[in-house]
C-alpha positions in Angstrom: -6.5 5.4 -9.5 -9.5 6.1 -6.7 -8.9 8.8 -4.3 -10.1 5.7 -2.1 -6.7 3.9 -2.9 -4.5 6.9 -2.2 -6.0 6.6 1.0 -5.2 3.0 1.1 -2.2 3.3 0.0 -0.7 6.1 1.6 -2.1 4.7 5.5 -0.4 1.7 4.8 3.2 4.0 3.9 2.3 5.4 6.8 2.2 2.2 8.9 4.9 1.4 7.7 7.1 4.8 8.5 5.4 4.1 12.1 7.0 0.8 12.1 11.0 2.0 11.3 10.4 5.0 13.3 9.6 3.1 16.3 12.7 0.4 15.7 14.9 3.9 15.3 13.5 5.1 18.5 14.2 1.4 19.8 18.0 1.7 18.7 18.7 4.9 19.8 17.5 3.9 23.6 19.5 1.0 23.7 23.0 2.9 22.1 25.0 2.9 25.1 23.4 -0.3 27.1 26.3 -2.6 28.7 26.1 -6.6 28.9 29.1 -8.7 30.3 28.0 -11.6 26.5 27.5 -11.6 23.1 24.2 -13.6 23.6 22.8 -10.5 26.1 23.5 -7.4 24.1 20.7 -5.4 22.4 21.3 -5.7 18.2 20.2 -3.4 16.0 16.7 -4.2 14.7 15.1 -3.1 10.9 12.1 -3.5 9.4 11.5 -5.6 6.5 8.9 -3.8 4.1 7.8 -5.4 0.9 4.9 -4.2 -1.6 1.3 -5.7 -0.7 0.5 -9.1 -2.2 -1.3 -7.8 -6.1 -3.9 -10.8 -5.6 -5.2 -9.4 -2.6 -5.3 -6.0 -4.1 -6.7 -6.9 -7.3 -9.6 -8.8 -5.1 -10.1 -5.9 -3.5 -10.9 -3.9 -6.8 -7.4 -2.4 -7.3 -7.7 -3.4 -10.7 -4.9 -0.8 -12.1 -2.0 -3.3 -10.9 -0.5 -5.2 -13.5 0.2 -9.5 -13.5 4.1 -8.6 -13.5 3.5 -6.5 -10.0 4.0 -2.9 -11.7 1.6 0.0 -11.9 0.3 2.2 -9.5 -1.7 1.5 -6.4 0.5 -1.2 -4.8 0.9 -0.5 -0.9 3.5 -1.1 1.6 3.6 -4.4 4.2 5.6 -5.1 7.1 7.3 -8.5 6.5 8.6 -8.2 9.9 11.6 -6.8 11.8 15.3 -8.4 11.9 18.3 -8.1 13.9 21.2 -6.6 12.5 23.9 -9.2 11.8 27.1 -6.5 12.8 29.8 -7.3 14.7 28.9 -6.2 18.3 31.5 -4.2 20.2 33.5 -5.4 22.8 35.8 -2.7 24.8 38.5 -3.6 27.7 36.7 -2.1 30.5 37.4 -4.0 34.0 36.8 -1.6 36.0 33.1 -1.5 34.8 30.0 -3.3 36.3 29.5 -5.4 33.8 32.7 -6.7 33.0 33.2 -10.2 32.3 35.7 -12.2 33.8 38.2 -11.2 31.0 37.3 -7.6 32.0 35.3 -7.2 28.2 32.0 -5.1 28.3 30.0 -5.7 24.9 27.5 -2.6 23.3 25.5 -2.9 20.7 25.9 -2.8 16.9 23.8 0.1 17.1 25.1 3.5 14.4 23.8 6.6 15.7 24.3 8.4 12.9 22.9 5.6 10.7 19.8 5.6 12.6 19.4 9.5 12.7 19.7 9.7 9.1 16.7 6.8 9.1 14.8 8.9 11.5 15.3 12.1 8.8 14.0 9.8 6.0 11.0 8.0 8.3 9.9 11.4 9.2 10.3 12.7 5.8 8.3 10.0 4.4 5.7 9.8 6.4 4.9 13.9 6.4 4.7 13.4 2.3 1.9 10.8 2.8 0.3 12.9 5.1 0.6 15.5 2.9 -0.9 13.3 -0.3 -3.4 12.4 2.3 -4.5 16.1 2.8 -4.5 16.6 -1.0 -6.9 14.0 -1.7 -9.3 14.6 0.9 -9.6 18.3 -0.6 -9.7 17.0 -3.9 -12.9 15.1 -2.7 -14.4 17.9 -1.2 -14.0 20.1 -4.3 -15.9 17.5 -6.4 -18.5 17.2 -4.2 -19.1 20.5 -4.5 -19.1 20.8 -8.1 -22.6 20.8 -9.1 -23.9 22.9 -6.1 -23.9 26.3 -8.1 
């Protein structure tokens, strides 16, 4: 494997942490928001990540990926981002705002703790490809400098 396809491959890990970081950060802002229906309450939202198509990749001169999709260099995409499909929760508030006319306030299917252990792992994640990043740009300047003695 190139140092040119860590690269690759660790910006698109990277992208990809960005992404479920920013749908944490989403989740977490919306953890306590009110609506007086099911159809107006926030849901949960998560990324959908699957590896890079190998066609593209072997076009692109990744040649070390194998026809059955193994071996190393294969990258990260972002297939898109869904809505959780958890119940939503409905409490007997009347007294509140946004009560409907059965006095039921619905949150969202949002898990705090779930999405703080996803921020732990996003964060994590991402500072290992930064750190694999660092590596193999000083690997490259070290054999650059090899024949200058």
């Amino acid at each position: 494997m190139s140092l040119s396809n860590i690269f690759a491959i660790s910006g698109s890990a990277m992208s990809a942490q960005t992404v479920r970081l920013n749908t944490v950060a989403s989740n977490m802002a919306n953890v306590d928001s009110a609506a007086s229906s099911v159809d107006q309450t926030y849901r949960a939202r998560k990324p959908i990540f699957s590896q890079m198509m190998n066609d593209s990749m072997q076009e692109n001169g990744w040649g070390n990926v194998r026809s059955d999709g193994s071996g190393a260099g294969v990258g990260v995409k972002i297939d898109g981002i869904v809505e959780s499909d958890a119940p939503l929760q409905p409490r007997y508030e009347p007294d509140h705002p946004m009560a409907n006319e059965e006095g039921y306030v619905f949150y969202p299917n949002v898990n705090p703790m779930e999405e703080m252990a996803d921020m732990m792992s996003a964060s994590r994640s991402f500072q290992t490809n930064v750190e694999i990043m660092n590596s193999a740009k000083s690997m490259m300047q070290k054999m650059l400098t090899l024949g200058q003695s």
